[in-house]
C-alpha positions in Angstrom: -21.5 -55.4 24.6 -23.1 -58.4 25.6 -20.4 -61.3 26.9 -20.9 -63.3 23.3 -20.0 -60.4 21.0 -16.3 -59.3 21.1 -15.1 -56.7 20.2 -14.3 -55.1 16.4 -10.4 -56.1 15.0 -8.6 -52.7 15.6 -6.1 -52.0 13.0 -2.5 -49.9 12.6 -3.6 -47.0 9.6 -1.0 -47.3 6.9 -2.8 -44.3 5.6 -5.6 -42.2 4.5 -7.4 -45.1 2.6 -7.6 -47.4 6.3 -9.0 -44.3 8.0 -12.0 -43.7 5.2 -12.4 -47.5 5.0 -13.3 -47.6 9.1 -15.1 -44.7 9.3 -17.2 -45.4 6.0 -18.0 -48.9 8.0 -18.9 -46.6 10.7 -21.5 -44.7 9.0 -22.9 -47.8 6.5 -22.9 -49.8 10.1 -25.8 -46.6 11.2 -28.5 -48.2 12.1 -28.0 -51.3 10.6 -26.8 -54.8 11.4 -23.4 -55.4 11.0 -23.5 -58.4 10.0 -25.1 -56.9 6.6 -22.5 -54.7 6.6 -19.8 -56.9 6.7 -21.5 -59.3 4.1 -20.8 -56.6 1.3 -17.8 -55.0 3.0 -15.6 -56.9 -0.1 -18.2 -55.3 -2.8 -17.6 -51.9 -1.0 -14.1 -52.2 -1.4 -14.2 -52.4 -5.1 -17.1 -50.1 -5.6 -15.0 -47.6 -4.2 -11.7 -48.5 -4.9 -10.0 -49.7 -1.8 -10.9 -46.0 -0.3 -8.3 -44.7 -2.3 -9.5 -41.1 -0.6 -8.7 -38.4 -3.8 -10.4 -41.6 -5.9 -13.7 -41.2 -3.5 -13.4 -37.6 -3.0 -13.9 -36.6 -6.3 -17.1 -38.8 -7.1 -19.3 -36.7 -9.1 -23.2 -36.7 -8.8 -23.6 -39.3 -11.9 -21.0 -41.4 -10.0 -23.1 -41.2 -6.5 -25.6 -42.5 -8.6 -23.7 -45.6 -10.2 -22.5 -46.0 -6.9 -26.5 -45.7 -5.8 -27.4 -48.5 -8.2 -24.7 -51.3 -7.5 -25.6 -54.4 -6.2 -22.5 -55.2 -4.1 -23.1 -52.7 -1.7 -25.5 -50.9 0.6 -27.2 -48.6 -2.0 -28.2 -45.8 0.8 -27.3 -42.7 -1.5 -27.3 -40.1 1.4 -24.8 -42.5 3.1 -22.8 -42.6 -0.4 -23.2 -38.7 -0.2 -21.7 -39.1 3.0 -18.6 -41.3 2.0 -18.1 -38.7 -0.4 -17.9 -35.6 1.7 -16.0 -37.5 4.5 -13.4 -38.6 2.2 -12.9 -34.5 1.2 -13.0 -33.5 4.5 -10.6 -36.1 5.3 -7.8 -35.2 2.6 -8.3 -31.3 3.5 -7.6 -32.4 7.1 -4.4 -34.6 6.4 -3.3 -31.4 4.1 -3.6 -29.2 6.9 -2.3 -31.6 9.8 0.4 -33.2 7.8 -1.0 -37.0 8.5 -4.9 -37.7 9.4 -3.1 -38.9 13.1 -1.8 -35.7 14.2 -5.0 -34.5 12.9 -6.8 -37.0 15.3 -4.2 -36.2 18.5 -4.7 -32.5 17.8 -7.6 -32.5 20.4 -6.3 -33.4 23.5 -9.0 -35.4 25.0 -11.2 -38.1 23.7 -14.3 -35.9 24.2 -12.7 -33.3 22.2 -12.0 -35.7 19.5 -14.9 -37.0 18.9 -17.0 -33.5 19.0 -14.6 -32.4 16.4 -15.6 -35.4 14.1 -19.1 -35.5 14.3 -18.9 -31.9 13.8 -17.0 -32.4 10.3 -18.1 -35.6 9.2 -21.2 -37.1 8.1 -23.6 -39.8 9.6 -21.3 -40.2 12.5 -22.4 -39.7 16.1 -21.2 -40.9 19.1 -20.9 -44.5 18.7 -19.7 -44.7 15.1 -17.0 -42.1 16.6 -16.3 -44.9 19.2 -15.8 -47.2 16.7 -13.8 -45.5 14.4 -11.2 -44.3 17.2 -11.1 -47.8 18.6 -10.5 -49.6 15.4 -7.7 -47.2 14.0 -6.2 -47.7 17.8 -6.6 -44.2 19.1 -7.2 -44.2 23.3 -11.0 -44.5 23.9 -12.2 -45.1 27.5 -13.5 -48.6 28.4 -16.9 -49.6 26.3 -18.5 -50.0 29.4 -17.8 -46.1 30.7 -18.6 -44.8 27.2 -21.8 -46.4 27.2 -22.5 -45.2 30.8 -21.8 -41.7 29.9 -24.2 -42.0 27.0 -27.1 -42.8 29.1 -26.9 -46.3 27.5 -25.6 -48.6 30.0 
């Protein structure tokens, strides 16, 4: 991060819906400016109604492509796709954990943690892992020794 930019607002979760609506930034944030993101971030919240997760989890095909087709949001229909499948693998995963936390502190290392999401969830790599974690105020190392480790610092 360069000196001007701060960093993102990091949250408490007072449930699933928080931890779809940050990692759904996350993966619309993919290659994009987040400013852009962050423009439409209101229209996504109605489009897909607040990230109410068994709401967004059971978007159909003719749904994805509504969703495809509205103004108010970033109509990249692989990253819809995504949302979709992330919100699924996110109930499944508070189901089997109990809360989507213990889920998260079920890895024991920050390395672990992230592996195990870019392993289940789509259109998130390293960064948007980063993010995510850092946002819902899991322990992430220092920005500055994540990027180093990355090769990007």
């Amino acid at each position: 991060m360069s000196p001007r930019q701060t960093a993102p607002e990091r949250i408490e979760p007072r449930g699933l819906a928080d931890y779809l609506e940050v990692i759904t930034k996350a993966v619309f944030q993919s290659g994009m400016s987040w400013r852009v993101v962050e423009a439409k971030w209101d229209g996504f919240r109605a489009a897909f109604h607040d990230f109410d997760p068994a709401w967004v989890a059971a978007l159909s095909p003719p749904d994805v492509e509504r969703l495809a087709e509205d103004t108010r949001i970033i109509r990249n229909r692989r990253k819809i796709e995504a949302t979709v499948h992330n919100a699924e693998e996110m109930v499944e995963l508070e189901r089997q954990y109990g809360s989507f936390r213990d889920y998260l502190r079920s890895h024991g290392s920050f390395e672990a943690t992230v592996a195990d999401l870019r392993s289940r969830l789509k259109f998130v790599g390293d960064t948007g892992a980063y993010y995510f974690l850092y946002v819902v105020g899991e322990e992430v190392p220092p920005h500055t020794e994540f990027r180093r480790s990355r090769g990007n610092g």
